[in-house]
Structures are given as C-alpha cells and as structure tokens.
C-alpha positions as a Markdown table, in Angstrom:
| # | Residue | x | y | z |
|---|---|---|---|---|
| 1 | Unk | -4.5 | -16.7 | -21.9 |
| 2 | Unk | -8.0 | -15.2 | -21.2 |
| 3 | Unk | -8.9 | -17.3 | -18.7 |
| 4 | Unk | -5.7 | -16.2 | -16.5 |
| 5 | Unk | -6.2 | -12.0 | -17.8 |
| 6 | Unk | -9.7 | -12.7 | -16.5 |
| 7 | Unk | -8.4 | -14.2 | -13.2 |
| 8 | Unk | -6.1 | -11.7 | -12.3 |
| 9 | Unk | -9.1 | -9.3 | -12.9 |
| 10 | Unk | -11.3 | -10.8 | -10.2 |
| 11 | Unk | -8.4 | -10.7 | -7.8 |
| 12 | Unk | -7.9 | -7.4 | -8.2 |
| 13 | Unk | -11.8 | -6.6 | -7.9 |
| 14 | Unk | -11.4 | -8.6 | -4.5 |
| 15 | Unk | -8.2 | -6.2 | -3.9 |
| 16 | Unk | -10.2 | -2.6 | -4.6 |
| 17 | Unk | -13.0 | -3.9 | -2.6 |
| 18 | Unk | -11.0 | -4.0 | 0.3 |
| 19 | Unk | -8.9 | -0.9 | -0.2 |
| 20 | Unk | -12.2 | 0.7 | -0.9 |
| 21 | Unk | -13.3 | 0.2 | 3.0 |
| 22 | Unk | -11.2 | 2.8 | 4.3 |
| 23 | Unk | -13.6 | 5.2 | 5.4 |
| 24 | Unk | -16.5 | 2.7 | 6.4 |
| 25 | Unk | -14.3 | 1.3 | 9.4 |
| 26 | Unk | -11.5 | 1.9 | 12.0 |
| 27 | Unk | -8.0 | 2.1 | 10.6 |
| 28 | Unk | -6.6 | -1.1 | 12.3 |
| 29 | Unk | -9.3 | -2.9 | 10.8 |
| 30 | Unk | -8.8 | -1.8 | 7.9 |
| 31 | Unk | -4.7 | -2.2 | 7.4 |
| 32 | Unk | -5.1 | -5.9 | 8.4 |
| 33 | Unk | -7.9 | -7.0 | 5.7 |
| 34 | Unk | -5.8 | -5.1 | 3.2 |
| 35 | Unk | -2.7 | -7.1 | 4.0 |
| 36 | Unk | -4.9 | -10.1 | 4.1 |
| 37 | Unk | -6.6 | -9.5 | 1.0 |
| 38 | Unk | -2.7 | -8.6 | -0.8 |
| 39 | Unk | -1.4 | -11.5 | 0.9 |
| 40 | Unk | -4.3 | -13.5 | -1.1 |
| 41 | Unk | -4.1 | -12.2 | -3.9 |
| 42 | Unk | 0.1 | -12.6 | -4.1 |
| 43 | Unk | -1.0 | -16.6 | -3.1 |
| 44 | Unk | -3.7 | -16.5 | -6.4 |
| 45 | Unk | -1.1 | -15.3 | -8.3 |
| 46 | Unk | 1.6 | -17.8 | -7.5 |
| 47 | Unk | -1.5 | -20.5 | -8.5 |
| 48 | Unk | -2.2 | -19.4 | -11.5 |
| 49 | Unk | 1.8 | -19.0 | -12.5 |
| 50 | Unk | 2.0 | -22.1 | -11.8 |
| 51 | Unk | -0.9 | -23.7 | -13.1 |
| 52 | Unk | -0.3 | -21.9 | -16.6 |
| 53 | Unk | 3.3 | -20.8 | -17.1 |
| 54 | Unk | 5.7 | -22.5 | -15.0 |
| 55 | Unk | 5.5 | -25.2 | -13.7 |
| 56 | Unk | 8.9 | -25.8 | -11.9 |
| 57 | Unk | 8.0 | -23.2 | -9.1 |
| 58 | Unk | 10.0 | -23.7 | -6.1 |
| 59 | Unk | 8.4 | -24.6 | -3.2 |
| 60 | Unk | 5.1 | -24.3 | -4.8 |
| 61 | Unk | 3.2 | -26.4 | -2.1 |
| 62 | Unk | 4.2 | -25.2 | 0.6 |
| 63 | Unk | 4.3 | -21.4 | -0.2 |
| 64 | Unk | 1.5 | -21.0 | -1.4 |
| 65 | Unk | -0.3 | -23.4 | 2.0 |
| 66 | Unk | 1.6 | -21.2 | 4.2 |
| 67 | Unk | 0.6 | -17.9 | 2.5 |
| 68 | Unk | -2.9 | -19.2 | 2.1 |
| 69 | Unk | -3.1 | -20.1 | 5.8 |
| 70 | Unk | -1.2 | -16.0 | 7.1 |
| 71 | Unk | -4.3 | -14.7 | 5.2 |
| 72 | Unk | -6.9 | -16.5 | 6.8 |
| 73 | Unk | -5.6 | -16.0 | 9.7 |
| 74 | Unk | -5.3 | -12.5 | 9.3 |
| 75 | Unk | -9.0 | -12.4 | 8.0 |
| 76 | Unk | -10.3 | -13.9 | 11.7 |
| 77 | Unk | -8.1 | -11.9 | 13.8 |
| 78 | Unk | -10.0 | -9.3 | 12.3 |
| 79 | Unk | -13.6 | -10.8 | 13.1 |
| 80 | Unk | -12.6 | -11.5 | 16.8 |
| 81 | Unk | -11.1 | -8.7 | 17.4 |
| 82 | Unk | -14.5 | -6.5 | 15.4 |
| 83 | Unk | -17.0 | -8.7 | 17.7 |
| 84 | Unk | -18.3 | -10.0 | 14.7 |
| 85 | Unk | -17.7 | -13.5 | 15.9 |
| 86 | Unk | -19.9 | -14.0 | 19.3 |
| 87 | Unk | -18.4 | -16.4 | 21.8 |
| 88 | Unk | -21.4 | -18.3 | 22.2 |
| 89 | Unk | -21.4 | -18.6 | 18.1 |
| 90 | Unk | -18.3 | -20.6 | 18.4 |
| 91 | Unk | -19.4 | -24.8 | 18.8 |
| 92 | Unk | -16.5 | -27.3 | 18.5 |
C-alpha cells in the first residue's frame, strides 16, 4: 500500500510541475502540456489500479496504450510547434 500512496505522489509532483508553468510560457503551450501531463497521470493511475487492486479492468491494454500514446502525442505537438525540435535535428 505504500508503494502505490508513494506512486500517486510522484504523479502528482509531475502534475504541479506542469501546472506550475503558467507564467513562464504562452498560454497555448501551456493548456496542452497540462492536458498531456493529466492525461498521464489518469493512464498511471489506471496502471497502478490495475497492477494492485483490480485486476479485471476492462479493456486495460488497450486503454491505457491509447491514452499513453494521446499524451505523447500531445507532449511533441507542443515541441514542434515551441521550435524546440529543429528540423535538421530530426534523422530517420
């Protein structure tokens, strides 16, 4: 049981970290970290539900890939479109 209090504590460190940007950036950059960071930490919480409490989750797999994959994807929308991410950076 300490090991998932202690859990949920780090994702919410991860989740004030974020929220406390707001006056370092620009707003749009802002709102989409924050809903990728929430949307991370809603996919950490379904792991560790499962993983501890219940295990007959529906859908566990796949909600937890998809949500996984909308928060990534939110998190390098945000580098492009911050030119963090130089297009001669990029090697395939």
């Amino acid at each position: 049981m300490y090991f998932s209090l202690l859990y949920l504590y780090s994702c919410l460190i991860v989740l004030l970290f974020a929220y406390l940007r707001k006056g370092a950036i620009n707003n749009k950059s802002y709102t989409i970290i924050l809903v990728s960071v929430t949307i991370a930490v809603l996919c950490e919480s379904i792991t560790l539900i499962y993983s501890f409490y219940y295990k007959e989750f529906p859908f566990y797999k796949r909600l937890v890939m998809m949500l996984y994959g909308i928060s990534q994807y939110f998190f390098i929308t945000d580098l492009v479109e911050e030119g963090s991410l130089e297009k001669d950076t990029v090697t395939l």
